[in-house]
N, C-alpha and C positions, 0 to 999 in steps of 0.2 A: 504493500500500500504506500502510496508518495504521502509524505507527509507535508504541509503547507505552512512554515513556520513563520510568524508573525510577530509583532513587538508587542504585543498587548496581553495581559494575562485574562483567561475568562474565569471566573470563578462559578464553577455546578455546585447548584445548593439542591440538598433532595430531602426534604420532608419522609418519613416512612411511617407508618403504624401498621401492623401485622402484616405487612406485604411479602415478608418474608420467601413466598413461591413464585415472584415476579422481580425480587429486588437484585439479584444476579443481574438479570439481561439489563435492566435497568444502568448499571454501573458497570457493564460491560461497552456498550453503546457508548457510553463517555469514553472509556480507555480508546476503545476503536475511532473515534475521529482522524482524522485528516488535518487538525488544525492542534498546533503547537506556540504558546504553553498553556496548559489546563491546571486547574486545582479544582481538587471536589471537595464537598462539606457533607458527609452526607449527619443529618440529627433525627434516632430513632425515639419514635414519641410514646412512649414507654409499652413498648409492644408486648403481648403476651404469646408472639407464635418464636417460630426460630429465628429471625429479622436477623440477630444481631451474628449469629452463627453464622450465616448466609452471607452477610458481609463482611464479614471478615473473612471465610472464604473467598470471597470473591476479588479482594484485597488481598489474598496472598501470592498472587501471581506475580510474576515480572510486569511493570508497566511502567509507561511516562508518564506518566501527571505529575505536575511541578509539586505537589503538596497533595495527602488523603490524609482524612480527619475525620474521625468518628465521633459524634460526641449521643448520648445515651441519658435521656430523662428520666426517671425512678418511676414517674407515673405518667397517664396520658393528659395530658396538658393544650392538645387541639393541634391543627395544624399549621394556623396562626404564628402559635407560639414557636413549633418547632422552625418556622421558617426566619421568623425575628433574630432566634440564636444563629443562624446560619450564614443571614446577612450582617450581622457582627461580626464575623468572623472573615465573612470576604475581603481579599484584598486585593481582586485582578481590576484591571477598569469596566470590563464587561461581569454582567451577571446572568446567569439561566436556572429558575425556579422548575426541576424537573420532578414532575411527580414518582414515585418508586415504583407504580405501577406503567408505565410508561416507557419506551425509550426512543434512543433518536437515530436517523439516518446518519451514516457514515461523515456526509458534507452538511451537516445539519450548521456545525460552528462555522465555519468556513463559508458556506453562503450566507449566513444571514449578518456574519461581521463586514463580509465586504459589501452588502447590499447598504449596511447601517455607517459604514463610513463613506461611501457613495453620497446618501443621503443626506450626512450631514456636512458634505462639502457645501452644501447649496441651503441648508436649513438647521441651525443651531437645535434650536428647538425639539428636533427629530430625537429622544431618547431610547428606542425599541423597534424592534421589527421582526412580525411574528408571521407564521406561515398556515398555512393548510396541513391535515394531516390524512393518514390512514387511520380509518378505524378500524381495528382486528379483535376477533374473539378472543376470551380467556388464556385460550390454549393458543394463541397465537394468529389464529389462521386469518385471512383478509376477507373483511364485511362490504365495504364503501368505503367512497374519500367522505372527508368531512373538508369542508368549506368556513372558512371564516370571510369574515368579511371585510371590506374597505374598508381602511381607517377613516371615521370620523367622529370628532371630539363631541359632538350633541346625541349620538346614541348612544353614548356611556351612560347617560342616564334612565334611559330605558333599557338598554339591553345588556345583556353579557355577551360580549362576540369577541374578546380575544382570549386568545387559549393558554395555559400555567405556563408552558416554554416557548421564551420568546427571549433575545438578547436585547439585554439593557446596560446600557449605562449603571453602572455603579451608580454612579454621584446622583442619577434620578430613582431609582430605590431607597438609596439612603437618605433623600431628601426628603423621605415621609415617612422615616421609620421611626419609630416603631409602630408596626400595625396595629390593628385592633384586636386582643386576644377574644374577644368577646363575642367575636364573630363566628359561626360553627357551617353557617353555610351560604354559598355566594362569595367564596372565600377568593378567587382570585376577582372576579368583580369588584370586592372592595379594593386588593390591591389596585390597580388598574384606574378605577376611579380615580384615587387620591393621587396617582399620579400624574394625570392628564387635568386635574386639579387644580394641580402646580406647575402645569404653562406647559408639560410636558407631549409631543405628539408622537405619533409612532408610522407605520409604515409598514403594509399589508405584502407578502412577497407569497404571491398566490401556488405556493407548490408544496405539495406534499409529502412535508421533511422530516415530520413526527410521528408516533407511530400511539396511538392513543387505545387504549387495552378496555374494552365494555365487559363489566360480568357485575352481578348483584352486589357490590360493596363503593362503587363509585361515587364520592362524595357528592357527586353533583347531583346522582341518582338516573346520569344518563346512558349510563349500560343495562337498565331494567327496560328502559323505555326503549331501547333502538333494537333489543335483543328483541321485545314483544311485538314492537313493529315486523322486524324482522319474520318470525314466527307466524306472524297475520297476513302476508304475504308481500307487505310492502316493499319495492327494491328502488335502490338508486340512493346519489348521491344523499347527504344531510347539511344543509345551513344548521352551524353549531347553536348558533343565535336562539336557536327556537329551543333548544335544550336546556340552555345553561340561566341557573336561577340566579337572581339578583343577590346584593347582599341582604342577609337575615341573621339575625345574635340566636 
């Protein structure tokens, strides 16, 4: 694999709670990028399955990542919370909130850094840019693409349309940190919000870079729904937009 080495560090921050049967490939997809230097964070939010085994497995291999850091909660404390600890800890200029169920295309860092430095040769303002993804069953296997949408700063308020992994700016993350722990669902909508908030805009790169995992424990609750769609015979693409709930404490 060529590997594309660049001056800027990104920092993978990964939330986990019981994911432990999905959080390998998870943390695997990071190692496997294309795009050097990485540092991961992954904070288990006090998981009761194997999680922690799992990762540290998966962390024992040979790999590059400039830095891996595990940090482990005693109790479950939300996902909020695990991610606040995580972006404390960041130190690259870029940041990617990856869910542990989830993981990313090979050129996932790699195109979406140079689309965002692209971007903001012509636009300060530009802090993120997020993509389309796949949506795949439990065990893997491919369902549909899922579709985000064009950025624009006046349907934040009505909708959720940008998805957990997207490259950010540091400095636009931490400019609203800390989150609201009190949030349980709608959990990157509130992120997302508060940052487009804060003057910040983002920039929609309509391909499908992420690889998004539906099965009944989905915080957003949109792997019951796409799976029963599914089941009822409905096919074809999905606008995430219409899944993804607002925030809610």
């Amino acid at each position: 694999m060529t590997v594309l080495a660049f001056p800027r560090l990104v920092s993978v921050i990964m939330p986990n709670y019981n994911y432990g049967r999905f959080i390998a490939q998870a943390i695997e997809s990071v190692i496997q990028q294309d795009y050097r230097p990485i540092e991961l964070i992954v904070v288990d939010d006090g998981s009761g399955d194997d999680s922690l085994e799992r990762i540290a497995a998966a962390l024992e291999r040979p790999h590059e990542l400039s830095r891996a850091e595990v940090i482990s909660f005693p109790e479950n404390r939300g996902k909020i919370a695990a991610m606040n600890r995580g972006i404390e800890l960041a130190s690259g200029e870029y940041s990617i909130i990856l869910d542990a169920d989830d993981f990313l295309s090979k050129s996932y860092v790699s195109r979406c850094v140079a689309e965002l430095e692209k971007a903001r040769e012509d636009d300060e303002t530009i802090g993120f840019v997020y993509t389309d993804c796949n949506l795949i069953s439990e065990h893997g296997d491919y369902l549909e693409r899922g579709r985000s949408t064009a950025f624009d700063p006046a349907l934040i308020e009505r909708f959720s349309f940008i998805p957990e992994p997207a490259v950010v700016l540091t400095e636009a993350l931490k400019s609203c940190w800390p989150y609201d722990e009190s949030i349980r669902r709608g959990t990157k909508h509130h992120k997302w919000r508060r940052i487009i908030d804060a003057g910040w805009m983002g920039r929609h790169l309509p391909e499908p870079l992420f690889y998004y995992r539906m099965h009944g424990r989905n915080l957003s609750g949109i792997g019951n729904r796409v799976l029963g769609e599914i089941r009822g015979g409905r096919q074809g693409e999905r606008i995430l937009s219409g899944y993804w709930p607002t925030q809610a404490r």
